[in-house]
N, C-alpha and C positions, 0 to 999 in steps of 0.2 A: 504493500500500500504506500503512494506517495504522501509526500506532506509538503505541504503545498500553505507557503505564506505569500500573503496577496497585501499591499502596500497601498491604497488609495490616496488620492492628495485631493480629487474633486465628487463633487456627488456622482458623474457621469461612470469615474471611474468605480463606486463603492456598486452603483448598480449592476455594470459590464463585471466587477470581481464575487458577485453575489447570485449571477447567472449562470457566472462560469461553477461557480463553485458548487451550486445547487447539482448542478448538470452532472457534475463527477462524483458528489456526493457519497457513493457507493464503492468508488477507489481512490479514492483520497483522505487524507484529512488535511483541515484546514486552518490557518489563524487567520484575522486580519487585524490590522495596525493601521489605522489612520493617521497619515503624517502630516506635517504641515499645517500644523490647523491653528488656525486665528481664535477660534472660538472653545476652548476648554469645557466650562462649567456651560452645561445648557445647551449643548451641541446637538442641535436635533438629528443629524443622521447619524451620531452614536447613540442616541438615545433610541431611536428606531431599531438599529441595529441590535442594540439588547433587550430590547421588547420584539422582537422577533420569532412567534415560537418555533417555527421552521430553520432556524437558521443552522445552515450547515459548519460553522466557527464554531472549534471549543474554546479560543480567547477571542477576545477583544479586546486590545488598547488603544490609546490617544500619545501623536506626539504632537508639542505645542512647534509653532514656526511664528510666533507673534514678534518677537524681537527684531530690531535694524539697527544698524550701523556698529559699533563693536560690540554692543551687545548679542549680536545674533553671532557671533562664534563659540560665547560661552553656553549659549542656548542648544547650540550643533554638540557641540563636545559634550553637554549634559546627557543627552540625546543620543548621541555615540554610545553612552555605557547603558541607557533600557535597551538598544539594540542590542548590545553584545550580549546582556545578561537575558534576555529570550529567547538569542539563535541557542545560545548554553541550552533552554528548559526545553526547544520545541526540536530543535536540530533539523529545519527542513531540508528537502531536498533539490525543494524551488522555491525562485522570487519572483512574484510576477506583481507589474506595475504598470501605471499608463503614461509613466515619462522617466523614460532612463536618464534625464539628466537632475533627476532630485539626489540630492546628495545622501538621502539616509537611505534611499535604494543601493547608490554606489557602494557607498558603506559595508550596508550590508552582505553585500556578493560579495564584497570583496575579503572580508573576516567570515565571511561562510565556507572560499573556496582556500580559506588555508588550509581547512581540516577537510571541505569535501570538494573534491579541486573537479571532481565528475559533477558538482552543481550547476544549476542552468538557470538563465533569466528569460521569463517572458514578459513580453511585450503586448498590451491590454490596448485596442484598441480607442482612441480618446476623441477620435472625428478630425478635426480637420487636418492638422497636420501629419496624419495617418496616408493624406490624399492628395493634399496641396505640399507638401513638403516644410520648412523652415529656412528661409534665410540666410545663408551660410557668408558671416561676415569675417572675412580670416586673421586681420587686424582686432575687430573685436571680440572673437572668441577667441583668438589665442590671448589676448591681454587676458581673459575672462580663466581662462584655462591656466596659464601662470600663476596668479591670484588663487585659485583653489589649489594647485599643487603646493603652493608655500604654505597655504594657511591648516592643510587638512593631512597631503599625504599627497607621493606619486601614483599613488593608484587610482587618481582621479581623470574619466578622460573625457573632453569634449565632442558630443557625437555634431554630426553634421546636419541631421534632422534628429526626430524623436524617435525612438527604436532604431536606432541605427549604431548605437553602439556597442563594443565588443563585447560587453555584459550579457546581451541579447542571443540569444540561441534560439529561438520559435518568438513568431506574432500572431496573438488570435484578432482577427477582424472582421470585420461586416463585410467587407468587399474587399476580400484577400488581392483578386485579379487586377485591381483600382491603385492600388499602393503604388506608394513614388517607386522610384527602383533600387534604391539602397533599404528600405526595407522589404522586400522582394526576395532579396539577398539571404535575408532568416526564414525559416522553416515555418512553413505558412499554412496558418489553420482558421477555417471558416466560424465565426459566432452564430450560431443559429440563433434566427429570431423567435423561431417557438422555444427555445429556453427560458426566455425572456414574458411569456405570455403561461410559464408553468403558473399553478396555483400560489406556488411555495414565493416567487419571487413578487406575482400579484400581492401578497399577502404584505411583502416589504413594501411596496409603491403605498401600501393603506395607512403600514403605519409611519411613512416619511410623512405622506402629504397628513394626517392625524395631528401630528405637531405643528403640522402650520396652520390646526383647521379650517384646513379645505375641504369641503363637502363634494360630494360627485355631483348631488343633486343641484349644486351651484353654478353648474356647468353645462347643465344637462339639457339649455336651448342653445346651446352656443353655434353663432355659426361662421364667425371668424374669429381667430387669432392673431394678436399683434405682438408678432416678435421684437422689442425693442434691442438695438445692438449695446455692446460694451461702450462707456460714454466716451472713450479714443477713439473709438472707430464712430460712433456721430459725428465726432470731428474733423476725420476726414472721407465723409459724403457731406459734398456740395447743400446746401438748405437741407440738410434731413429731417431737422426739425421743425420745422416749416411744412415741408411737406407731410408729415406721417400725420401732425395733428389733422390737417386738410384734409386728408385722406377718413382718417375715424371720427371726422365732425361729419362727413357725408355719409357715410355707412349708417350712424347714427341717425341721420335725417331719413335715410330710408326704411328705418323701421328692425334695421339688422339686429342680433343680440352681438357681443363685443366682446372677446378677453383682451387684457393687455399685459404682456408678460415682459415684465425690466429685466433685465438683465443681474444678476447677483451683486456684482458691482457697484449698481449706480444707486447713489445717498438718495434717500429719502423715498414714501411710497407713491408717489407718481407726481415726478419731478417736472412731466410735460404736461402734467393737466388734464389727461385724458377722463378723468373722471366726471367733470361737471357737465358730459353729454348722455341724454338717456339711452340707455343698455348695455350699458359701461363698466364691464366688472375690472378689476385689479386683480392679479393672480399675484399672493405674496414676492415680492422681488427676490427674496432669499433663499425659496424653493427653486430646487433644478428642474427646467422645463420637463429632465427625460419621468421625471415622478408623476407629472400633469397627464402626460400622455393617454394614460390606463382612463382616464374621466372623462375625456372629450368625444360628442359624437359622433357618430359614422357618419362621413360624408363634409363633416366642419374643415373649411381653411384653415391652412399657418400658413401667415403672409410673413417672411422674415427675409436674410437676405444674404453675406457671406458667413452665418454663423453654422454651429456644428448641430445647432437643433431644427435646420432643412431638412439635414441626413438621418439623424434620429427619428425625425418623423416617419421619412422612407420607410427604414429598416426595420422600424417595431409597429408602425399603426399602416399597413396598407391599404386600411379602409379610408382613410385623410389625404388632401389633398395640399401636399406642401408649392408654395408657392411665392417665388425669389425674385424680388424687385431689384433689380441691380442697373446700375450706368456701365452698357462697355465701354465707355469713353472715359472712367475714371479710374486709373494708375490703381486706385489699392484696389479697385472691386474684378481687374481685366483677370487677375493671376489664377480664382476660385471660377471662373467662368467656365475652362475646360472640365472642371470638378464637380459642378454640379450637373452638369450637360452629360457630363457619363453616368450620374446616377440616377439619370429621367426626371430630373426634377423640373418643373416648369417654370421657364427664364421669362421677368416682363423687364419692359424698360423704367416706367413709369407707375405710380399706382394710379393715375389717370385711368392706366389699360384696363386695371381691375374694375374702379368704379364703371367702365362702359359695360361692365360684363355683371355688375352685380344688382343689376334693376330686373 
């Protein structure tokens, strides 16, 4: 039987590691460790997580990542020793994560393979730059990369996208065939989306969204979606905001029901207003869309636009119509164009086009 510790840093990833884990449940066993987290005390998807009576984890822990600037090294280094002293209790024989370049993942593998040198890292599918790649600035990541070798250890190394580095030995994904080609490169294994639709993981989606009380039945005329993006990337599309309000003041006028879903990120609960139009709900901000998913009707819009909750829609609700307002005339939106064209998602230019189509 493997043993199999699974690393999440984002809600998307506690999902995809709670799918996976379910699915193998019968030959594996599992921990997970949620890293990175801002939020300790009152963490609703730890809290979920141990209110879970399905849950295929015999532990659960929390590592904090709330600290900056010198502070955040004595916070890693504290950090470094709960890791060592549970690879000691649990001894896996895998790490699987949805971003090889968190450092308590490196860590980890990396004090795992002194004593099990036949250990393996996988790579958890996280959405976009699974498909669109990363960046590769060789000035800035190698200053970036210097910086973590001095401060932590040589066994630190800068991958060129995400799952792409030497850690990684297998990628589980939604669309294995879709991947840039340096993760391609690892041993490539499909997510099924009826894992994701078992009872056992339905049962997690009830008690994440529980803590935010969200009702199903709050949802249950809805007939679009408003994907709001990260508030940097509002910044750079041209009047975004301008336009999305314009866009759900006329939906409104036509009589439509409305979600509006912010982004985790962005301060405060509906920073653009959207609420003072009738049919107008707010979907907690600090809920992850992929938890919303399981509540929305068959047949309801997500109008969104280069985020990773287009593709999630795809993957897990085929019954929904995801649907991607983008400029191809604008530099950040041209790069995710070929990305979502491969995964059938429907490309508009304007949400003009939409309102012609939604009377």
């Amino acid at each position: 039987m493997a043993k199999v510790l699974y690393l999440p840093s984002t809600p998307l990833n506690v999902l995809v590691c709670a799918a996976l884990a379910n699915a193998r449940r019968e030959t594996d066993q599992a921990e997970l460790w949620l890293i990175d987290q801002k939020q300790l005390d009152d963490n609703p998807y730890l809290q979920a997580l141990q209110n879970w009576p399905q849950s295929p984890f015999k532990q659960i822990r929390i590592l904090p990542g709330k600290a900056k600037g010198r502070a955040k090294l004595a916070e890693r280094k504290a950090n470094f020793g709960v890791i060592r002293q549970g690879l000691k209790l649990f001894q896996p024989d895998v790490i699987a994560v949805g971003s090889d370049r968190r450092i308590e993942f490196q860590y980890a593998i990396h004090q795992l393979k002194k004593h099990q040198p036949a250990a393996q890292g996988w790579y958890l599918d996280d959405g976009l730059y699974s498909y669109a790649g990363r960046r590769y600035h060789p000035i800035k990541d190698g200053i970036n990369s210097l910086i973590k070798k001095l401060s932590y250890g040589l066994w630190w190394q800068e991958p060129k996208t995400v799952g792409a580095s030497n850690w990684i030995n297998q990628a589980w994904l939604f669309q294995p065939q879709q991947a840039v080609e340096l993760i391609k490169r690892k041993t490539m294994h499909k997510l099924e989306s009826d894992w994701f639709s078992a009872p056992e993981v339905q049962a997690l989606s009830q008690a994440v969204t529980s803590q935010f009380d969200l009702k199903a039945e709050s949802l249950s005329q809805i007939d679009y979606v408003i994907i709001v993006p990260h508030p940097n990337n509002q910044l750079k599309m041209r009047d975004y905001a301008s336009r999305i309000i314009h866009f759900v003041s006329q939906l409104s006028a036509q009589g439509k029901h409305i979600a509006v879903k912010y982004h985790p990120r962005q301060e405060g609960e509906d920073d653009l207003g959207f609420s003072k139009y009738a049919n107008v709900r707010i979907i907690p901000t600090k809920l992850a869309f992929e938890f919303v998913l399981p509540l929305l009707p068959s047949g309801s819009h997500v109008i969104g636009d280069v985020c990773t909750a287009m593709l999630t829609t795809k993957w897990l609700r085929s019954d929904l119509e995801p649907i991607a307002v983008l400029n191809d005339g604008d530099p950040f939106q041209q790069r995710f164009l070929p990305m979502l064209k491969n995964s059938n998602i429907m490309l508009l230019q304007d949400f003009n086009d939409l309102l012609a189509n939604s009377k």
